[in-house]
N, C-alpha and C positions, 0 to 999 in steps of 0.2 A: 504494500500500500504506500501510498505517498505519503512525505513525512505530516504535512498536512491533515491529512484523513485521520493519522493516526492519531493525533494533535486532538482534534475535535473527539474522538472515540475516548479519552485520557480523560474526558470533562465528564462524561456522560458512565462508565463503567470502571470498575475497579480495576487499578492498574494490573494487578498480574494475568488481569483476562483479557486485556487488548487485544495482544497479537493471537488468543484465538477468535475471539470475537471479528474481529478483523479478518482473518484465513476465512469464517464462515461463510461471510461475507464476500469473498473473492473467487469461493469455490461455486457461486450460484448468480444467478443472475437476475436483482432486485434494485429498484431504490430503493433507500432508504432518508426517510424525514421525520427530523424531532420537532414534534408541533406544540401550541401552548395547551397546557391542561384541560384536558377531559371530563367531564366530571361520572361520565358512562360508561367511560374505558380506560385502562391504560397502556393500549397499542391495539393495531390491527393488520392483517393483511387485506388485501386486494388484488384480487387477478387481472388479468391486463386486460383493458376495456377492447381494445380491439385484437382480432389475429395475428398479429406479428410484434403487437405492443410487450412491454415490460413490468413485471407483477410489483408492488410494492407494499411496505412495512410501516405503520408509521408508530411511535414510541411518545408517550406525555415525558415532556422534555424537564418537569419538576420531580420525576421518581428520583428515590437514592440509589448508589450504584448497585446496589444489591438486587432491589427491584427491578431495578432499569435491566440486567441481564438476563432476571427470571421471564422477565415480560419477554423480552429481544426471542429469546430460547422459544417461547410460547410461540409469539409470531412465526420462524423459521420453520419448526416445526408443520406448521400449518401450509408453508411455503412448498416444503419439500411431500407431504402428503396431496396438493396440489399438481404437484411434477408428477406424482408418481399414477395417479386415477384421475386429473381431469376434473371435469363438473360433473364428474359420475356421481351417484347418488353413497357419497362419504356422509358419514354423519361427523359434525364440525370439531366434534370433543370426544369421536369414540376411540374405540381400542386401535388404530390405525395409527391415531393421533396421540393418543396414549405412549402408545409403544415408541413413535418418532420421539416427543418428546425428553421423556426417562433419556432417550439414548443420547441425544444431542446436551442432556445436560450435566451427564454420567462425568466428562472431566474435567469439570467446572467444579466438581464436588470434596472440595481440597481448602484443608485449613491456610492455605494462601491466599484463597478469592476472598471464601466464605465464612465470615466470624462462626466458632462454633456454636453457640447457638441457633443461627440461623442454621446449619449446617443440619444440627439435629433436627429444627422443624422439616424442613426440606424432605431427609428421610423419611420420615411419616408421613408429609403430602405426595414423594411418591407412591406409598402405598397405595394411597387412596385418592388416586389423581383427581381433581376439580377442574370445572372448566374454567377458571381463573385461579390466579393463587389468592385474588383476593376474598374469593369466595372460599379458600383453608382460612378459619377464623384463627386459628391457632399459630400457622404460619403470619397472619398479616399483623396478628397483636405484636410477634417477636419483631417482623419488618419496621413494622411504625418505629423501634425504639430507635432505629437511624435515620429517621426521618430528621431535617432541618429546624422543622416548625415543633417537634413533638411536643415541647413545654406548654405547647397554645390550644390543642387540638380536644374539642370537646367532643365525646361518643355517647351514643345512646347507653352503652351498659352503666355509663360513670355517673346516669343520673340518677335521683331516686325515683318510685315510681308517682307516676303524679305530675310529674315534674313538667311543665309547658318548655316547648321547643320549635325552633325553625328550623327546615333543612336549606340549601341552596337553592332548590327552585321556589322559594317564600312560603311556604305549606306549612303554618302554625297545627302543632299536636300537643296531645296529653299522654305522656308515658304507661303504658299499660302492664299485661302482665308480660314474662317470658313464654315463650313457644320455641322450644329449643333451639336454633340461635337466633333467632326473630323477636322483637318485640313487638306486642297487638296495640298499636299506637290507634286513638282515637284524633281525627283529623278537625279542626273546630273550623278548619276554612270552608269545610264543602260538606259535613256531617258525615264523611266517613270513616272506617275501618280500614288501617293498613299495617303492615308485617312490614316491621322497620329494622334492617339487621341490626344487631348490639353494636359493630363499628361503625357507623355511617354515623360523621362529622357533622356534628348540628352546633346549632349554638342557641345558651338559656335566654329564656323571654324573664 
């Protein structure tokens, strides 16, 4: 890669994983673009809009480098299950994608990338692969603790029950009971019922 490319890769992933993060990248043929935060995702792919076009990845450019590679990993994955059946009737997060996944993330999985705790969660969500890592509530509690902002970040589990909240799209709630990892949040904007996971970033009224 040029010294460049690799430069920007340095910002965005932990350094001992550039130069394979980088080789992944050189071995397939994708854009890639880090876009401003999501609040529904944090990355995807795209197959190429026309026949002879180029498939592309894009990454929420505020993840920590820890996430930023699980996600990268996720994406690629999804890339190379694409190469390999087409718009044949894959299912987006089954055992095809399963199995790419696990493997592409398999030597990343080294107390050089990966602080060991992360390391540990990691191991259990491959067990039991999610179709996001944010959706492993267990993984993503350990993630947050790298996060930049983590001193700021308010979550559904951290309030008491009762408690009134905003999410990001302005949707004023009352905290309700748990439903194993969901909370039955009562909505006062619209008078409904919604299943608010325990992590989802709100902030107190």
């Amino acid at each position: 890669m040029k010294a460049e490319e690799l430069a920007l890769l340095k910002r965005y992933f932990p350094e001992a994983a550039v130069l394979m993060v980088g080789a992944i990248y050189e071995q397939r043929r994708f854009k890639l673009h880090f876009k401003r935060p999501r609040s529904s995702k944090l990355g995807d792919f795209r197959p190429p809009r026309t026949p002879n076009g180029i498939c592309s990845i894009t990454l929420n450019l505020d993840l920590n480098p820890y996430q930023m590679l699980i996600t990268y990993v996720h994406e690629v994955a999804h890339y190379d299950v694409y190469q390999q059946y087409g718009s044949r009737q894959v299912q987006p997060h089954g055992t095809k994608w399963q199995q790419q996944f696990a493997a592409l993330l398999q030597p990343f999985m080294t107390d050089s990338i990966f602080p060991n705790d992360i390391l540990e969660a990691l191991k259990k969500h491959l067990q039991h692969i999610k179709a996001s890592s944010s959706a492993d509530q267990n993984l993503q509690r350990v993630l947050r603790q790298y996060d930049k902002n983590v001193t700021t970040v308010t979550t559904v589990e951290s309030l008491p029950q009762g408690a009134r909240f905003t999410l990001k799209n302005g949707l004023v709630f009352q905290k309700g009971e748990k439903q194993r990892t969901r909370y039955k949040c009562y909505c006062e904007t619209n008078g409904r019922w919604y299943f608010v996971s325990a992590l989802a970033e709100v902030q107190m009224m």
